[in-house]
N, C-alpha and C positions, 0 to 999 in steps of 0.2 A: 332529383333529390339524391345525395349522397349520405350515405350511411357510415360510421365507423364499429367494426365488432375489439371491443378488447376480451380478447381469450387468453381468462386466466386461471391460476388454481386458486382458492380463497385463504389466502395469510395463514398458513396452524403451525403451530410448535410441530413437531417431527415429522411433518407431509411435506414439508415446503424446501425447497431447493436441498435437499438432503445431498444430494454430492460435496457442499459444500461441508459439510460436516469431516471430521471433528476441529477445522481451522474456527468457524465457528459452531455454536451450540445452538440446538434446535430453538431455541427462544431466539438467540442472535439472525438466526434466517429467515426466522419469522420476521422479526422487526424491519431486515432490510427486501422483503419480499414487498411488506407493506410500505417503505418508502419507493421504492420503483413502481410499486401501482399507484401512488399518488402521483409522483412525477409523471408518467406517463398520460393518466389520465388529464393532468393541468394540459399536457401538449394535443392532446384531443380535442377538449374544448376549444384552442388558440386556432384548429384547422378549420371548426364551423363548421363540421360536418355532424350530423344526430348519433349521439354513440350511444352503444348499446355493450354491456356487461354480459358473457358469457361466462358462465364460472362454474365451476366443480370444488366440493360435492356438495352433494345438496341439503338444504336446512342451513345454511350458511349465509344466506341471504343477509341478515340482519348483521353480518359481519361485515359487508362492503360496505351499508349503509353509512355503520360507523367510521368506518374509514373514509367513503367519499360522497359522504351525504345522502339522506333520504329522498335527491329528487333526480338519481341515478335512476337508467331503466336497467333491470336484469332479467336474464332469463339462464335457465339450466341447460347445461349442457347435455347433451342426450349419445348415445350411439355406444359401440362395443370399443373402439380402437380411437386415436386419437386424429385420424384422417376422417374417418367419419362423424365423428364430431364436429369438426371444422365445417365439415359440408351441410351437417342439418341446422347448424350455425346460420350460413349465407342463407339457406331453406326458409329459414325461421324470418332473415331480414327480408328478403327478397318478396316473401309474401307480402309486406305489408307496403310495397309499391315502390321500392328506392328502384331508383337506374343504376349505381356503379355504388358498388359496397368493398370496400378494403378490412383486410381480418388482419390484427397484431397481435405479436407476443407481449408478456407484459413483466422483461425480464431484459430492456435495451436501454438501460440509463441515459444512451446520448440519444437515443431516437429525439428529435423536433418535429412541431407543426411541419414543416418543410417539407418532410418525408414522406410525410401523411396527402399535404398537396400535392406533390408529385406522382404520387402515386395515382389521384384520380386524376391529374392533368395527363399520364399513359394511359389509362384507360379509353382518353378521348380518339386514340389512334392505335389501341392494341385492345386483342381482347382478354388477355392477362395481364398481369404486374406483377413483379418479384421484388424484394427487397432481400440479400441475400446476409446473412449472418456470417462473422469469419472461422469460423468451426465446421461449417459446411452444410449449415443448415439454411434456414428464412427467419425472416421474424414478420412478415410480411408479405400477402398475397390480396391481390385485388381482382373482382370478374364484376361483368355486365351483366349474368345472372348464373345460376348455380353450373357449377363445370364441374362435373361427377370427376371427369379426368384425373385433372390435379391431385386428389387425393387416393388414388387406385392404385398407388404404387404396392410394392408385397417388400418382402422382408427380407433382406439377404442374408443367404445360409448361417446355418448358428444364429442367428439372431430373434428375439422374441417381437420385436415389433419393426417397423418400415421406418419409424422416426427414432430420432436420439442418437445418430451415429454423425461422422462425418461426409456421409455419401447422400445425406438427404435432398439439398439440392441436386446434384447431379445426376441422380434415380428420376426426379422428378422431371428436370430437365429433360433429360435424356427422351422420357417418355412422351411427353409433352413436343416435344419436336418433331418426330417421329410422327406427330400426328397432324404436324400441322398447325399447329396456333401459334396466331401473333403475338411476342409477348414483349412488354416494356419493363423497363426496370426502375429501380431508385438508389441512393445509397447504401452501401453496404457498409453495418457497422457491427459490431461486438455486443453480445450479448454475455449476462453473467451467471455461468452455473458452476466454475470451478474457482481454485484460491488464485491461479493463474491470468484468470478473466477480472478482475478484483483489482491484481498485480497492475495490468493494464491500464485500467480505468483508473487506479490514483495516478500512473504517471501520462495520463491524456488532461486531468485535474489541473496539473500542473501548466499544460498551454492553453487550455482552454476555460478560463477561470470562472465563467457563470457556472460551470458544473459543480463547482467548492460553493456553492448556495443552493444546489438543489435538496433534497431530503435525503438523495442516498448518496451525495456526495460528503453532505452533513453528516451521515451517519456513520461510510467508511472512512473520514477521517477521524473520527473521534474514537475508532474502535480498532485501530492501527497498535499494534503490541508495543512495547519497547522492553529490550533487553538491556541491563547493565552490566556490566561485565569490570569488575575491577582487579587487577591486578596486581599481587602481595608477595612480600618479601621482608624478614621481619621489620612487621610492623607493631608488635605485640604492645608498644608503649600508646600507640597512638590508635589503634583498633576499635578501643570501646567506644572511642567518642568519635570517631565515624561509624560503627553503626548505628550510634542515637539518632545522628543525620538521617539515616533509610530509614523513620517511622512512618516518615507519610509517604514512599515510594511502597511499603508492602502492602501487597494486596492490588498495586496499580500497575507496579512491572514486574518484570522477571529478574530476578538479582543473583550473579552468577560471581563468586570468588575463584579464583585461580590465585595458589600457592605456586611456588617458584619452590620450591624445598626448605622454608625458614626452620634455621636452626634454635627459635627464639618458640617463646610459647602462642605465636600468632593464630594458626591452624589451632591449639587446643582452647584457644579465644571464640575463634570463631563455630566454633561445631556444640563448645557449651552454650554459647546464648542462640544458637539457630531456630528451633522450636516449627522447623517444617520453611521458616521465611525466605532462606536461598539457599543456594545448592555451595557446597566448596568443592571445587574441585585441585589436581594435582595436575603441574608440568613440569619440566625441565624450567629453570632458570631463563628468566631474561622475558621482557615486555611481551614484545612479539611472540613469543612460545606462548606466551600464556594467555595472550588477550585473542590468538587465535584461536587456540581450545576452548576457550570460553565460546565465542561465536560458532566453531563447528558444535557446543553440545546447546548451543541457547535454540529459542522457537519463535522468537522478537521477529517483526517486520522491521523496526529499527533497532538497530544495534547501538546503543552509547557506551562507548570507553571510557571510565572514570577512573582516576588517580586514586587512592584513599588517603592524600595530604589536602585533599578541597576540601571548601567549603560551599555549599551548594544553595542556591536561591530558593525561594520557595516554589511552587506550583513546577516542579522539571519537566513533568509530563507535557505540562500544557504549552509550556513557551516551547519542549522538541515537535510536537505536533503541529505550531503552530509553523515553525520554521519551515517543517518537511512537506507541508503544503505547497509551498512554491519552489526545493530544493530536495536535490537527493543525496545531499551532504551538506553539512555545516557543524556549527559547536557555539560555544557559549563567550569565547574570550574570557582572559583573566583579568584579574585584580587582584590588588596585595592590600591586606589591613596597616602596612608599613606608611607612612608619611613621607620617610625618603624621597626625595625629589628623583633620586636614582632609578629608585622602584617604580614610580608615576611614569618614568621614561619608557621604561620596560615595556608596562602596561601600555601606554599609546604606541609602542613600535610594533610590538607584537600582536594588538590588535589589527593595528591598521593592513600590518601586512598580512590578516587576511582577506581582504580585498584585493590591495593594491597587487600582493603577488600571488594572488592564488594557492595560498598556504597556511596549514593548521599543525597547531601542534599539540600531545598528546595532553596538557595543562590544562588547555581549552576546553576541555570535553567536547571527543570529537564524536559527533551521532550520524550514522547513514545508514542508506536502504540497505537492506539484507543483502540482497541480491546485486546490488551494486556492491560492496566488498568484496565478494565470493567472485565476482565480474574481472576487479581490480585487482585478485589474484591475491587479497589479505595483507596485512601489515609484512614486510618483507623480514626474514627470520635473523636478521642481523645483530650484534652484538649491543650497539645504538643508534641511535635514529630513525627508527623505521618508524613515528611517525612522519618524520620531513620526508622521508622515502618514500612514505606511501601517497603522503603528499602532491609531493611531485608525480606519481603516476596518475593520479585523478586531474593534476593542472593538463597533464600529456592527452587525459583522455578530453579534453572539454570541459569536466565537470565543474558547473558553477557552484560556489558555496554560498552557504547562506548563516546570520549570525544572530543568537537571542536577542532579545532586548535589556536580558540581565546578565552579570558575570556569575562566573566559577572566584571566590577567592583561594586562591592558593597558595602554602606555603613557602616561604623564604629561606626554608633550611638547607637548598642547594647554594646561598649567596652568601660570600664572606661579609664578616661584619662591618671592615671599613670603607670609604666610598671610592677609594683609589681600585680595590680589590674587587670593589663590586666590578667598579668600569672595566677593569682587565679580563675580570670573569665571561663580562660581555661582548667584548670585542673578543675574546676567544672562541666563544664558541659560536660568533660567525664566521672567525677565520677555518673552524673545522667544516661550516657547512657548506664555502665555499669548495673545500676540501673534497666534502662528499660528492658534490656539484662535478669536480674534472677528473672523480673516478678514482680517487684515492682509496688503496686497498683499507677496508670500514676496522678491520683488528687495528691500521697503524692508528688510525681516526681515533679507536676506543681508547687507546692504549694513551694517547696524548688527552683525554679526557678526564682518563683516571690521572692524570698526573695533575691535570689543573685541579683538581677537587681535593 
């Protein structure tokens, strides 16, 4: 008979994964403590082995129930230290006649049945199992009956306990060798106690896609930040009625202005209607200056770049979440409220060419991972283009993009009015981006830009 123990803490507001804190808040840890005990628990059952609920603290009971049913077996965890615990654990299964019992953490989102079979199919030729965590601990130990060893580790200097550092396997190892036993292994995978571990696990989401249906895959994509970051230069005519647009983004993102120095009443626009809703901040002049200071003061896991001439679809949040689920970049593509046949043209070149050539540009509303930009070295600080520049260093690194299913509409106030003038407009400033393309110094590039405009 094999046994399964899940050794856990019981889901509470400010007990639970507290390192995670302040990325998220003690309810948030809770919530996603309680989806990884779910999911772990469904992968228990799938192994068919008798599981059994160890959990701290006590009176808590009626906590797990809720969570995973009333026909769970639990029992309290006992002992001084967290090794002895573990061991009056196996104490407690072993009594009741199992041959090979395996103990888990209940903090390994990709754990599978698999791991859990593994683990008793080494026990059939070892008299340990290890399942090792990539922080340097286990999440995973399996015996043929109680092996005091395993958990007799001590505590390296300065240190308050034996476990929670990086040296926990390797202490244990170490020991355990040294004595003698056979031990087997199984996969070593990642466990989540910091924002970094988190980091990981959304972009393992991304290849391995039953994980974006488990409950804490459900839960950390939906609890994914996003910053806006718009960049302004008087805009004082057109200001109030974009920020009518951000009513239903506050309170859902982080909405960051960056001033270029307008000489126009934009800035005293924005600071009388603010009332707490986003921060304004100051740069130096020009895109890139300012849509990067935005992102060094923003706290967004995704960053979006927004124009303040768009006009923006509804639900933003949820079509950039939903994109960033399978991408660590992408944007919205444009449209024009214009009929022009000119402008229809626009709109299907420039969308298409984000596929075809692996390029966005800043219209689109361009959204990516935090730490992919900071990665990509930020929009490059040029006078213009540094969206096509940055562009092009995400095609250089691999980066695949990804595209809403709605547009940004954006304005036509960079297009002359007649269709002759449109077309020139356009074929110009491919001619410049070809320019940018074989290394043309970016001043002559701006310089021949301001002349077309």
């Amino acid at each position: 008979m094999n046994a399964v123990i899940l050794f856990t803490r019981v889901p509470e507001a400010g007990t639970t994964k507290t390192r995670l804190m302040p990325y998220f808040n003690k309810y948030e840890c809770e919530k996603l403590q309680t989806a990884m005990l779910k999911d772990i628990y469904i992968q228990c059952k799938i192994a068919g082995a008798d599981i059994f609920i160890s959990y701290t603290p006590e009176d808590k009971e009626d906590r797990l129930y809720q969570i995973l049913g009333d026909k769970c077996k639990c029992f309290l965890q006992k002992g001084d230290g967290l090794g002895e615990r573990m061991y009056n654990a196996f104490k407690y299964v072993f009594a009741k006649g199992y041959k090979s019992c395996v103990l888990i953490g209940s903090d390994i989102p990709m754990l599978t049945a698999n791991e859990i079979k593994e683990g008793f199919r080494q026990l059939k030729y070892n008299e340990l199992v290890f399942g090792k965590t990539a922080d340097g601990g286990y999440y995973l130990t399996g015996m043929k009956k109680p092996v005091r060893d395993v958990f007799d580790i001590e505590a390296e200097n300065g240190k308050k306990s034996a476990y929670g550092h990086s040296r926990v396997w390797e202490n244990t190892f170490s020991r355990l060798k040294a004595k003698g036993f056979k031990i087997g292994y199984t996969k070593a995978l990642h466990d989540i106690d910091l924002k970094s571990d988190i980091t990981y696990h959304i972009s393992m989401m991304r290849s391995i896609k039953k994980l974006q249906k488990t409950n804490t895959g459900k839960y950390l994509l939906k609890k994914r930040r996003i910053s806006v970051i718009i960049p302004v230069y008087n805009e004082g005519k057109n200001i109030r009625n974009f920020l009518n647009q951000l009513n239903t983004l506050y309170g859902k993102c982080e909405i960051i202005f960056v001033d270029g120095g307008s000489n126009d009443d934009t800035k005293d626009i924005l600071n009388s209607c603010n009332c707490g809703r986003y921060k304004v901040l100051s740069s130096p002049k020009g895109r890139a200056f300012q849509m990067n200071e935005g992102a060094k003061a923003s706290c967004g896991d995704i960053l979006f770049f927004l124009h303040c001439d768009s006009e923006l679809p509804d639900k933003v949040p949820e079509h950039i979440r939903y994109v960033m689920k399978d991408f660590e970049a992408g944007c919205f593509g444009i449209a024009f409220r214009s009929k022009n046949p000119l402008m229809l043209i626009c709109r299907i070149i420039s969308n298409h060419r984000i596929k075809d050539r692996k390029v966005m540009f800043g219209d689109q509303g361009i959204f990516i991972d935090r730490e992919l930009f900071f990665k990509a070295g930020k929009f490059p600080e040029i006078p213009i283009m540094e969206d096509y520049g940055f562009s092009l260093t995400l095609k250089e690194m691999g980066i695949r993009l990804g595209i809403a299913k709605k547009r940004i509409y954006t304005s036509e106030r960079r297009f002359p009015d007649g269709n002759y003038d449109k077309l020139r407009l356009m074929w110009k400033m491919n001619r410049l981006r070809k320019m940018y393309r074989d290394g043309i110094d970016v001043n002559i590039i701006s310089s021949l830009y301001r002349d077309m405009r």
